[in-house]
N, C-alpha and C positions, 0 to 999 in steps of 0.2 A: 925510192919506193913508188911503185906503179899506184896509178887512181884507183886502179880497183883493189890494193891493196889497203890502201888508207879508206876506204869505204868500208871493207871488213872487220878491221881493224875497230872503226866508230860503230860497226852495228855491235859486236861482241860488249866494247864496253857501254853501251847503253841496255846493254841485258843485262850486265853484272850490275850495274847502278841502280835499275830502274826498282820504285817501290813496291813492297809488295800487298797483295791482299791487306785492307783494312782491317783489327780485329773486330769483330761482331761486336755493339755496344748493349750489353745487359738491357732488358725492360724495367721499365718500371714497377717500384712495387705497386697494386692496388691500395687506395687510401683506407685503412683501419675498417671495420665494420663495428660499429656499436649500438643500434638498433635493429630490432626488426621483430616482426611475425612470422612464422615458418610455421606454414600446415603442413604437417605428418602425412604422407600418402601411403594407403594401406591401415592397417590395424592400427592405432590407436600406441604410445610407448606407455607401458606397466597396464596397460588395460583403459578403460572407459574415463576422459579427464586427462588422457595424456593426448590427445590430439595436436595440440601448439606447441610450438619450442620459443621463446618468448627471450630475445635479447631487448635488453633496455637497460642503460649506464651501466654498464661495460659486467652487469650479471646476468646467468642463466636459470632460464626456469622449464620446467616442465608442465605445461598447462595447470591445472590447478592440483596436479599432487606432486608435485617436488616446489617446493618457494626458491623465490631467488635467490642466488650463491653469486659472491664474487667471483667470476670465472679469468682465467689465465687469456689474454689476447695475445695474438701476436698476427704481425703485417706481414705476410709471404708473398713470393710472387706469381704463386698459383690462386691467394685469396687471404682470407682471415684465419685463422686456427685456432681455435676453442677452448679451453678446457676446465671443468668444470667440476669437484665433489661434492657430492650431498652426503651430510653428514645422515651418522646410524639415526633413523625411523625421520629422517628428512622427508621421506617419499611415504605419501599414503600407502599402507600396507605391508612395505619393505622393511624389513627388521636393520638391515645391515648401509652399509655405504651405498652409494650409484652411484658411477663414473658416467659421463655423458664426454666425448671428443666432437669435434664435427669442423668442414672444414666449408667458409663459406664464399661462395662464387657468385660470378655472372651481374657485376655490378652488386652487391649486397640482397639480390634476387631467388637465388639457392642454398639453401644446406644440406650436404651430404654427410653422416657422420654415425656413431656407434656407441649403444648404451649398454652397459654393464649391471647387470644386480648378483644381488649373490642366489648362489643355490640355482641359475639360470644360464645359459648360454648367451654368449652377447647379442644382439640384433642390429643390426644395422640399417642403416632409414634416410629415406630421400623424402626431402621437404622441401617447400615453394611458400615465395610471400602469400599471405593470409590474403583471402579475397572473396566477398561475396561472388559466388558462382562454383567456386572448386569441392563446394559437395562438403565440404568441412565446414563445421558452427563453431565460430570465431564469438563469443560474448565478450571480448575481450575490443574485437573492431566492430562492436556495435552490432553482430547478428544473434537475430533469435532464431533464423534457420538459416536451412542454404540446404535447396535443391529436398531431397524428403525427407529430412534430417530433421530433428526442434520442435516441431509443431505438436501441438494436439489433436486426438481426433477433430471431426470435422472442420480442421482448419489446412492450409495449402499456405506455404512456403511463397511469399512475393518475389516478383526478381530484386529486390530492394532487401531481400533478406529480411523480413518481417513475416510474423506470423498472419493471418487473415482468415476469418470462416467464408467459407465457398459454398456455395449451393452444392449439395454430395450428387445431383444429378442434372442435364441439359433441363432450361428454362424454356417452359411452351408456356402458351397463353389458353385461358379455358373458362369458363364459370365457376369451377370450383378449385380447391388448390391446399395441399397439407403441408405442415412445417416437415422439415427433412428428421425431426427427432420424432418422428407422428404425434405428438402433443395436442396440434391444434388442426382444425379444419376452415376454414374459408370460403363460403359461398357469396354467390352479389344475388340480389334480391329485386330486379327491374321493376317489379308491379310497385314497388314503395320507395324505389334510391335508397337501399341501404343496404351491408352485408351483413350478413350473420357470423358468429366466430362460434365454435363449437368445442368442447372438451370432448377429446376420446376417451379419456380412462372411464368416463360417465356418461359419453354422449348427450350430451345435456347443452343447451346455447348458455354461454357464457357471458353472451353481449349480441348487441345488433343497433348499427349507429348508421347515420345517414351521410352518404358519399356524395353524391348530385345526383343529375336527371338521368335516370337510366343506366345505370350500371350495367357492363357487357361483361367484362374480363379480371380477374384478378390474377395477382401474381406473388409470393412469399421470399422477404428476403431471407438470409441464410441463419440470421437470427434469431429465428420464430418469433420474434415479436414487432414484424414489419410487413405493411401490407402495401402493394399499391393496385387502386383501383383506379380503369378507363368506365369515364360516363358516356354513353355513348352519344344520348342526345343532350347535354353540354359540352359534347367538346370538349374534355378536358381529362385531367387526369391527379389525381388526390394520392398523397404516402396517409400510411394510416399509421399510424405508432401505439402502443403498448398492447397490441393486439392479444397479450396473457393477458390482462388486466379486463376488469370487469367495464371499466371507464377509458377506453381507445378514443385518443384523440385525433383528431383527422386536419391536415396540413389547407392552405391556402391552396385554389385549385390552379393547373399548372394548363395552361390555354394552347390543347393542339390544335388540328385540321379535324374537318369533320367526320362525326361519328368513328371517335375510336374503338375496335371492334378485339385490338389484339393486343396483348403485353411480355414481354419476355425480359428477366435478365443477363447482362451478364454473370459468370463465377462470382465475383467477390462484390457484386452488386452496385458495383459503382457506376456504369449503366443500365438504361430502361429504354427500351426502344418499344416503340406504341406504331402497330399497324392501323391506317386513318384508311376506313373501306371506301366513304364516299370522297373524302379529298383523293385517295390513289396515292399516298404516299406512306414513307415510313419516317418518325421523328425519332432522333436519339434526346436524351434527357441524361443530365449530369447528376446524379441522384442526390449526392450532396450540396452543388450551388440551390439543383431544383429549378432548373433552366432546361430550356432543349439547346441544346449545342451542335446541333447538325440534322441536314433532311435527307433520305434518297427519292428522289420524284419519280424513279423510274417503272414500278411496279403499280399495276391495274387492277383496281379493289382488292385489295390485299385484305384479308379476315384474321387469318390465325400468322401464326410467328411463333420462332421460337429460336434459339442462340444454344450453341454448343458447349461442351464441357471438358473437359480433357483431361480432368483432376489437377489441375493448378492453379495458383493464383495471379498466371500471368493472362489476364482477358485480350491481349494484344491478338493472340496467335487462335482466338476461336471466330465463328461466321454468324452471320446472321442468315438464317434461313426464311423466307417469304414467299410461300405459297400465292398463286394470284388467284381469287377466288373461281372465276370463271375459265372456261373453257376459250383457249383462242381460237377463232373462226381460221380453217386451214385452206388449200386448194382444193378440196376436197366437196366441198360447196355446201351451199347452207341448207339445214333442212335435212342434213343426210345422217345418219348414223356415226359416220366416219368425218363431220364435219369440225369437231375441236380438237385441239391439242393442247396439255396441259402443262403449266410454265412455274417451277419452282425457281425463285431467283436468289443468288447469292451473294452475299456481302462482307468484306473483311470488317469485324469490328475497329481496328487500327484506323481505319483512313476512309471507309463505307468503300473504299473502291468495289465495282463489280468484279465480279467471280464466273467462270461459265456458271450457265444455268444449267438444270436439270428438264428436259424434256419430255413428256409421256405422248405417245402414240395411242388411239384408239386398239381397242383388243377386244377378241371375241367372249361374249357374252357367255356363251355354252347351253343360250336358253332358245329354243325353237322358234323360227318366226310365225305367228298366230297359234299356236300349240301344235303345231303339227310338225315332226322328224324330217319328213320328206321335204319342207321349203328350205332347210339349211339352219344355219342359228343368224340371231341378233348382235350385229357389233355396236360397240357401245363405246363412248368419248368421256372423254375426264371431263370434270364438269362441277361446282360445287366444294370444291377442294375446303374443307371446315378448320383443318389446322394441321398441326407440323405434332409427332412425335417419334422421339430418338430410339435405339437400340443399336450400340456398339458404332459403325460409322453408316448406320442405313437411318431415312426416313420414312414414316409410314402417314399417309396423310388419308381419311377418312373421307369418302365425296359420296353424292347423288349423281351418278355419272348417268346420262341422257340418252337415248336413243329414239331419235323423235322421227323417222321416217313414216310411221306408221303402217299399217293403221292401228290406230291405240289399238292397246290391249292390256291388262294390268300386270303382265308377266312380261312386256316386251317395252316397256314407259322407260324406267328408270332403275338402275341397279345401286344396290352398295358395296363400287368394289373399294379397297382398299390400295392404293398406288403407293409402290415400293421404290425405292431411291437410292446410289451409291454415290454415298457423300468422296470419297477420293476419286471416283473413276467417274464422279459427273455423269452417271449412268443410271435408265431404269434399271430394275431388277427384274427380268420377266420369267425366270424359272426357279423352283423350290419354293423356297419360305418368300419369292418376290409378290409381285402384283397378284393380289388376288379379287376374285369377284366373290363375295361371300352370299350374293345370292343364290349363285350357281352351286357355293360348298353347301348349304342348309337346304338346296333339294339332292342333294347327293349323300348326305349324310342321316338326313331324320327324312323318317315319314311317319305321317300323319295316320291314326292316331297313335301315338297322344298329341295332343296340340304344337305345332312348329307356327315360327315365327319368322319371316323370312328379311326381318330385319332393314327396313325401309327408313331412311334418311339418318342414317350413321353420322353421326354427327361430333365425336368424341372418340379417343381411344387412349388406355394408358399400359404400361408393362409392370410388373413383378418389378422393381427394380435388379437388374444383375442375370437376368431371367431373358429366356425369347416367348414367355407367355404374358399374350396380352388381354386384357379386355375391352371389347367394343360396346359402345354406347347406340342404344336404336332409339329416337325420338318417337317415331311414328309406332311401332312396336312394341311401348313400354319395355324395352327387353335388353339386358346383357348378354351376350355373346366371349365365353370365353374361348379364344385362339391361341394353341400354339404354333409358334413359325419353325419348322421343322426345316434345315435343308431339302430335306425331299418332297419337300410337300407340308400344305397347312394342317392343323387336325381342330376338328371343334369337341367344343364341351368338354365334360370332364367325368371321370369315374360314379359321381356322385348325380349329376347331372347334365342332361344335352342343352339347357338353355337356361338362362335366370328369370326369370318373368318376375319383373320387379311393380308388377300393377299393384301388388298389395290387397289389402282388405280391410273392411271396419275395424278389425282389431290393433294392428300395427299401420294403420294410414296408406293413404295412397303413393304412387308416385307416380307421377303422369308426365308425362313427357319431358323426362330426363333430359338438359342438356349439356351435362359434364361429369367428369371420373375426379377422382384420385383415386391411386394404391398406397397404402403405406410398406412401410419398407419390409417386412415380415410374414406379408405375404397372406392378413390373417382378416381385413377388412378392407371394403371397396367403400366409397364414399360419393355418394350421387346429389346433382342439382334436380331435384323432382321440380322444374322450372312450374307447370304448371298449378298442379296442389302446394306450389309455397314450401316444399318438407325435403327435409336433408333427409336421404334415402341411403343406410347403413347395410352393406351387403354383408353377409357370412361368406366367409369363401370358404372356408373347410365347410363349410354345410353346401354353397352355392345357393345361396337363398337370399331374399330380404329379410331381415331380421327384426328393422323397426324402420320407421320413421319420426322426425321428429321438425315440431313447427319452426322452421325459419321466420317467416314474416305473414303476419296474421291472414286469413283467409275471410274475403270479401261479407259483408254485414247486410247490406241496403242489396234491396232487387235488382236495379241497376246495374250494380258490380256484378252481384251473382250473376247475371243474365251474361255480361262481357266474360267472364271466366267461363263460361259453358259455352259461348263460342269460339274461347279461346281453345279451349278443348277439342271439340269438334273439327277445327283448323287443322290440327297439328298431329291428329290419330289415326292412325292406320288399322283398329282392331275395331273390335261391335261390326255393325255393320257399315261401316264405312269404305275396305277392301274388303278381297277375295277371301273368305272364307275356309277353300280349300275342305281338305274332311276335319277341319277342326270342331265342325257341328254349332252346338251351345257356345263354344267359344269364343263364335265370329272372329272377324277379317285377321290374314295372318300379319297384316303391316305391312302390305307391299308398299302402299304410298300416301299420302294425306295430299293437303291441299296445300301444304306447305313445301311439297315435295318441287313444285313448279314455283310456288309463290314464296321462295325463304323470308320470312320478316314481312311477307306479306308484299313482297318485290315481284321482282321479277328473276327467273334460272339464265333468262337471256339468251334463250333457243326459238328456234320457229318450229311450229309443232306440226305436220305433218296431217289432216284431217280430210274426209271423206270428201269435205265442201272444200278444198285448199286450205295453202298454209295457215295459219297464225303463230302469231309472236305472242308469247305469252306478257300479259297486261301487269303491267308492276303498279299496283292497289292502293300507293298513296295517294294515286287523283280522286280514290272514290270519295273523301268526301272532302268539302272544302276546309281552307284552314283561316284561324283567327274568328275575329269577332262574330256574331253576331249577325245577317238570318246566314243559318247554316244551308246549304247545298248536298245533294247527296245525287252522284249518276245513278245512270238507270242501267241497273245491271242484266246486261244477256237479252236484250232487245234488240235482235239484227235481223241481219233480212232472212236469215234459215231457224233464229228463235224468237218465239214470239209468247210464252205464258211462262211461269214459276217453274213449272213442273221440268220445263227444257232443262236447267241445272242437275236432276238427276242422270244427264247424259253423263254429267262429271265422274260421278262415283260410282254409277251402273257402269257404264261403257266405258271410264277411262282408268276406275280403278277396282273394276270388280262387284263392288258392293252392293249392298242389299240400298243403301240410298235414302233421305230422309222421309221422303213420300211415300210410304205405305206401313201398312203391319203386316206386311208378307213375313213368313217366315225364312223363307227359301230364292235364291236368287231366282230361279223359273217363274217364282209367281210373279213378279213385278211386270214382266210383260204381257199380262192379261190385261185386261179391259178393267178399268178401273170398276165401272159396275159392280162386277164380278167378283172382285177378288178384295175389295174395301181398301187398294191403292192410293186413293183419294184422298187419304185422309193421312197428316203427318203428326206420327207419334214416337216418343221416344224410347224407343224398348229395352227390357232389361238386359242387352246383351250390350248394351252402350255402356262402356265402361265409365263414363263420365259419373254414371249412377245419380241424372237430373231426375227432376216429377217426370212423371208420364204425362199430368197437364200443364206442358208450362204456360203462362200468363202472356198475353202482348206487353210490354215494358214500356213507356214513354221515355224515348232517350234525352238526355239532356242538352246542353246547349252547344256540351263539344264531342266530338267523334270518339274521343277517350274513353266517354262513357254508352257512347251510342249501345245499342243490341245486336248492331250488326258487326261490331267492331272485337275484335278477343285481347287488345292491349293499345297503349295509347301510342299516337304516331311518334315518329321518331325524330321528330325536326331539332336539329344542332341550331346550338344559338351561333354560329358564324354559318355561311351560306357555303356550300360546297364548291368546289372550283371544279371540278371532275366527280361525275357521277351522280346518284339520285338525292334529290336533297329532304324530303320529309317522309321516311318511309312508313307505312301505317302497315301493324301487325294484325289482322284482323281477320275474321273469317267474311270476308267481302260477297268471297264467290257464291256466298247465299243467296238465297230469293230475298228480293227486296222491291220495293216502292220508292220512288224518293220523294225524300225524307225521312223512312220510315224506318230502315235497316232490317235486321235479321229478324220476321214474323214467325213465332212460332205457336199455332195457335188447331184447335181441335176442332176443324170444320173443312166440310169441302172446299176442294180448292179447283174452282172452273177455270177455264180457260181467258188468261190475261183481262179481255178484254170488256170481259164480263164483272170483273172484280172492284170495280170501280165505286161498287156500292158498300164496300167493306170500311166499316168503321173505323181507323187509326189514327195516332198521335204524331203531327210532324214535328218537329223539332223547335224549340223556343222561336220565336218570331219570324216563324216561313209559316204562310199561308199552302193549307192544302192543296195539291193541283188536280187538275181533272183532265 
C-alpha cells in the first residue's frame, strides 16, 4: 500500500471516529419567586385599590380588594408561575371567584399575567417592583404619594413619596403678603418694628406683635399660620408662628448681612433665602435648623427676590431669581440716557450654582425730548429694579428707570417701565405683553380730564393668580394701575375703571404711599401696605375701588412725630402740588415723581444727573445728619456755589418735577415765576390740594436729640447693627432735600422768607446740646 494511500486511509477513519457536536446543556432554572411588590401599569385590576399585586409567603393578593390566597408556585425556566383563586365575594365588589395567573421574570423584577372575574373578559396586565417614582401609591412600601397621585389639595407629592403643603404660587419678597387659603393678611409696620396680621372674612387686625428694628419684608409659609420677617435695620431675620392666633409668637432673631430688604420661599418651605441690599449678598436659611446654610456673594444690592414654583414638592429643580437693584453703568457712558444696563441673576436652589443671567438693554421711552415731537423721544435705562414677580415662565420686575441726560424736565426724569423676562430662554421680552413703559401706556391710554396718574415710582406689582392680569402698585401717585398682559400688546384699566386712586377720604382712611399688593386667589380683593398712613388699604376689584381702610399700627400722638410723618409724606408724593399737574386742575400733580424718586430710602438712584450747571450725582441723605450720641450735627443743605437761599430747593419740584413747589400760594404753575412781591410767593403754605391734609399753619417743631425724630427727617435712619461690608451703611429716610439751617431741619413756618443770608435773625431751636450757629 502506497503512502498516500495509508494517509487516506487514516484521514477517512478519523472522520468516522471523530466526536460529535456536544449536546446543548439545559439552563438553569430561576430560583423560586416568593416575594414581592408589582405595581399594575395602566388602570388599576377590578378598579380603584387593585393597583399592587402583592406576593409575600408564597400568597397572592390584589392590593387591598382581593386578601391573600395561598397561591400555586412553581420554578420554570422562563421564571416563576403563579396561580392563584379567590374565593366567591373574596374581591371587593366581585360576587363570583377571580382567578389571577402571572408569570414572573427578570430576576423576581417583573410580572406579566391575567385576571379573570365573572361576567367580564379577562385583562391582562404588565407590572414592575413597587417603587417610589413609578406614578403608583404603594401604602404598602411606605408611600403617601408618588408623582400626582395621594395627596390633598394644596399639598405636592415629595420625591421621597410623602405628602407636603407647597406654597400654591412662586414666592417674592414684598411688605405685604396673604396666606394661599386667603384667610390672612400680613403687613410689616417699619415706623413701630412690628406686623400687623389681619382677617379677611372681617378685615379686622387680628394681632400686631413686635418683630425688631425696622421691618422691610415678609413672606408666608404654605401653612398660613407661618410668617418670616427681614428687619432691616437689625440685621436679622425672625419666623413668626401661630400667625391665626390672636397671640403669634415670634422666634430668636436669626443674624444676616446688612439691611435685609428681601425674602422668598422655597415650595415646601424648607428654605428662606433673605436678599442683604447693603451687604450685596443673598443668604440661604434652613428653615427648620433656623440657621443660614449658605451665601451667594455675587449680586450688587439686591432689594427684591423671589424663587420659582413648578407645582411640586421637589425644591431641588426650582431658581432663585435676584434682581440687582441698580442699573449697571455700560459703555455707553455715564450721564447718558442709555448709560445702565439691568442684571437679573440666577441661581439653582440645589447647589446656589449660577445660572445665565438675564439682561435688559436700555429702550425707548416714547416720551418727547423737552415736550416737543420734533427733537425725537427719551431713552431710558433699567434702573431701580423694586422686586421679582412670576406669570407662567416670565418675570416682571417693577423700577424707576432713569433718564438723566437732561435737561430735567418732569416728563423726561424718570419713567415706570415694567421689565419683562424669559425665565427658559434667559431672554428679555421686548414685544407684546414684554417690556413695557407704563408711562408711555397712561399718556396713550387716558386723558385728562378726568384726573390720570401717570404712575411714578412703581414700586410693587402682583397677578390674579392663573391670570395674565396684573396689578401695579404707584408709591408716589397713590394709585393702582390695573394691567393686562395681552400677547399683542399691554391694556390698562378696566370696564369699571381707568385707574384706582386709592388716596381715600375721611370716611374710609387714607392710603398714602402704598408700598406693597397682595391678590387673593379669586380675584375679588387687592390688599395694600398704606406705608405711610399706617392702614392696610383693602381694594374692591369688582368695583375697582378702595373700599376701606384699616389701622395697622397706631398713627403718631406728640408734634414731633406728627411733624416727621408730614415729611414723610411730602417725601414720598408725587400728587397736590408737588408734580406736574397736567389738566388734572383741583387735582394736582399727576405722580410723575417725588423726592424719593432720586432719593429711595432716602439714598441715593446712583445716577449722575445731567443739569444746566453740569453733572451731579445724586447725594445719598444719610450723611445729612450725624449719628449716635449727643450734640447732634446737621449739613447745610443746597449751599453751593450756584445756590445760595431756601428758596433754591423749589428748583427741585418747580423745574425737576413739574410742581407748583412749597414756596407760594400760587395756584397755577405760571404764577410761581412772578416776582414774589407780586404774586405772595414768599410765603410757604400748605394748600389744600396737598393730599397730606396737614394745617395750613404748621408750627416750627423743636427736634429732638436724634435725627429719628428731627422735622426734617420723615422716618428713622436705617443703621444695621452689624456694619455693612458693600454698600451704604446708615440710610436715613427722610425728606432732607428741604430747606433747612443746621440744626434745624425741615422749617415750616408762615412768614417771609428773604434771601439766605438775611435769615439769620430768625428765631429757631437747635437740637439738644448744639449751640446755635451764626
Amino acid at each position: 500500500m502506497s503512502t498516500r494511500s495509508r494517509l487516506l486511509l487514516l484521514a477517512t477513519a478519523a472522520a468516522l471516529f471523530a466526536p460529535g457536536p456536544r449536546p446543548a446543556v439545559a439552563a438553569p432554572k430561576p430560583p423560586l419567586c416568593t416575594a414581592g411588590r408589582f405595581a399594575v401599569q395602566g388602570s388599576p385590576l377590578l378598579g380603584p385599590g387593585g393597583e399592587v399585586v402583592v406576593l409575600e409567603n408564597r400568597t397572592l393578593a390584589v392590593g387591598t380588594l382581593c386578601a391573600a390566597r395561598k397561591a400555586k408556585l412553581r420554578a420554570t425556566r422562563k421564571g416563576t408561575r403563579g396561580k392563584v383563586v379567590f374565593r366567591k365575594r373574596g374581591c371587593t365588589g366581585v360576587q363570583g371567584k377571580v382567578r389571577l395567573s402571572a408569570l414572573i421574570t427578570v430576576s423576581c423584577s417583573m410580572m406579566d399575567g391575567t385576571l379573570k372575574a365573572p361576567k367580564t373578559p379577562p385583562v391582562d396586565f404588565h407590572a414592575a417592583t413597587s417603587a417610589c417614582g413609578d406614578g403608583v401609591v404603594d401604602a404598602g412600601n411606605g408611600e403617601a404619594c408618588d408623582g400626582a397621585a395621594g395627596c390633598a389639595a394644596q399639598e405636592s407629592c415629595t420625591p421621597g413619596c410623602t405628602c407636603a403643603r407647597t406654597l400654591a404660587r412662586p414666592s417674592k419678597s414684598g411688605t405685604i403678603a396673604i396666606t394661599d387659603d386667603d384667610a390672612l393678611v400680613v403687613m410689616v409696620n417699619p415706623d413701630d418694628d412690628s406686623i400687623s396680621i389681619f382677617r379677611t372674612a372681617d378685615d379686622t387686625r387680628l394681632s400686631k406683635v413686635t418683630t425688631g428694628d425696622e421691618p422691610s419684608a415678609v413672606v408666608l409659609s404654605a401653612d398660613g399660620k407661618t410668617a418670616w420677617v427681614a428687619n432691616r435695620a437689625a440685621a436679622t431675620v425672625v419666623k413668626v408662628s401661630g400667625i391665626d392666633t390672636a397671640s403669634p409668637t415670634v422666634s430668636d432673631p436669626i443674624d444676616v448681612g446688612s439691611e435685609p430688604t428681601g425674602l422668598a420661599l422655597t415650595p415646601t418651605g424648607a428654605h428662606l433665602f433673605v436678599a442683604e441690599f447693603a451687604e450685596g449678598r443673598v443668604s440661604r436659611i434652613d428653615t427648620a435648623a433656623m440657621t443660614v446654610t449658605g451665601t451667594i456673594d455675587s449680586p450688587q444690592n439686591p432689594r427684591g427676590i423671589g424663587v420659582t414654583n413648578d407645582g411640586d414638592a421637589d425644591d431641588a429643580d426650582e431658581h432663585v431669581v435676584v434682581p440687582e437693584f441698580f442699573g449697571e453703568p455700560n459703555a455707553n457712558g455715564e450721564g447718558k440716557d442709555t448709560g445702565r444696563t439691568g442684571r437679573v441673576r440666577i441661581y439653582k436652589v440645589s447647589d446656589l450654582s449660577p445660572e445665565p443671567p438675564i439682561t435688559f438693554d436700555p429702550i425707548d421711552s416714547g416720551v418727547a425730548k423737552g415736550g416737543n415731537p420734533a427733537n425725537g423721544t427719551v431713552m431710558t435705562s433699567p434702573n431701580q429694579l423694586w422686586g421679582v414677580a412670576f406669570r407662567d415662565d416670565r418675570i416682571y420686575l417693577p423700577s424707576v428707570s432713569a433718564s438723566p441726560e437732561g435737561p430735567p424736565r418732569f416728563d423726561n426724569n424718570v419713567f415706570a417701565v415694567v421689565w419683562v423676562g424669559d425665565l427658559s430662554g434667559r431672554q428679555p421680552v421686548t414685544t407684546g405683553a414684554g417690556t413695557t413703559n407704563l408711562t408711555r401706556a397712561v399718556l396713550d391710554s387716558f386723558t385728562a380730564p378726568p384726573a390720570r396718574f401717570v404712575l411714578g415710582d412703581i414700586v410693587d406689582l402682583d397677578f390674579v393668580p392663573g391670570t395674565n392680569v396684573s396689578y401695579v402698585v404707584s408709591r408716589a401717585a397713590d394709585a393702582v394701575q390695573r394691567v393686562v398682559w395681552n400677547e399683542a400688546g399691554v391694556t390698562l384699566g378696566s370696564t369699571a375703571t381707568r385707574q384706582i386712586d386709592v388716596i381715600g377720604n375721611a370716611t374710609i382712611g387714607q392710603c398714602q404711599a402704598p408700598t406693597g399688593i397682595a391678590v387673593n386667589t379669586s380675584a375679588s380683593r387687592a390688599y395694600l401696605n398704606c406705608w405711610v398712613s399706617r392702614r392696610l388699604g383693602v381694594i374692591d376689584l369688582t368695583a375697582q375701588a378702595l373700599a376701606k381702610t384699616v389701622v395697622a399700627s397706631d398713627a403718631p400722638t406728640t408734634s414731633p412725630e406728627q411733624s416727621v410723618q408730614r415729611g414723610k409724606r411730602f417725601y414720598n408724593t408725587g400728587r397736590g402740588r408737588w408734580s406736574n399737574a397736567g389738566a388734572n386742575g383741583t387735582v394736582g400733580g399727576e405722580g410723575w415723581s417725588s423726592c424719593a424718586s432720586c432719593h429711595p430710602d432716602g439714598l441715593t438712584d446712583d445716577i449722575t444727573w445731567i443739569f444746566a450747571a453740569g453733572p451731579r450725582q445724586t447725594v445719598s441723605q444719610d450723611g445729612s445728619f450725624s449719628h449716635g450720641a449727643d450734640p447732634q450735627k446737621q449739613r447745610v443743605f443746597n449751599h453751593t456755589g450756584i445756590f445760595d437761599e431756601h428758596h433754591d430747593f423749589e428748583g427741585n419740584t418747580r423745574g425737576v418735577s413739574g410742581g407748583l413747589g412749597a414756596i407760594t400760594s400760587a395756584a397755577m404753575a405760571a404764577d410761581t415765576t412772578v416776582p414774589r412781591t407780586t404774586k405772595g410767593v414768599a410765603w410757604i403754605t400748605i394748600d389744600t390740594k396737598m393730599v397730606s391734609q396737614v394745617s395750613a399753619r404748621a408750627e416750627v417743631v423743636a427736634p429732638t436729640s436724634h435725627p429719628r425724630s428731627s422735622t426734617a427727617t420723615s422716618s428713622s435712619p436705617m443703621n444695621s447693627s452689624t456694619a455693612p461690608s458693600r454698600g451704604r451703611g446708615a440710610p436715613l429716610r427722610g425728606c432732607a432735600c428741604a430747606p433747612g439751617r443746621p440744626g434745624a431741619g425741615l422749617v415750616i413756618v408762615t412768614r417771609n422768607l428773604p434771601p439766605f443770608e438775611s435769615i439769620r435773625g430768625f428765631s429757631y431751636r437747635p437740637p439738644l446740646g448744639q449751640q446755635r450757629r451764626t
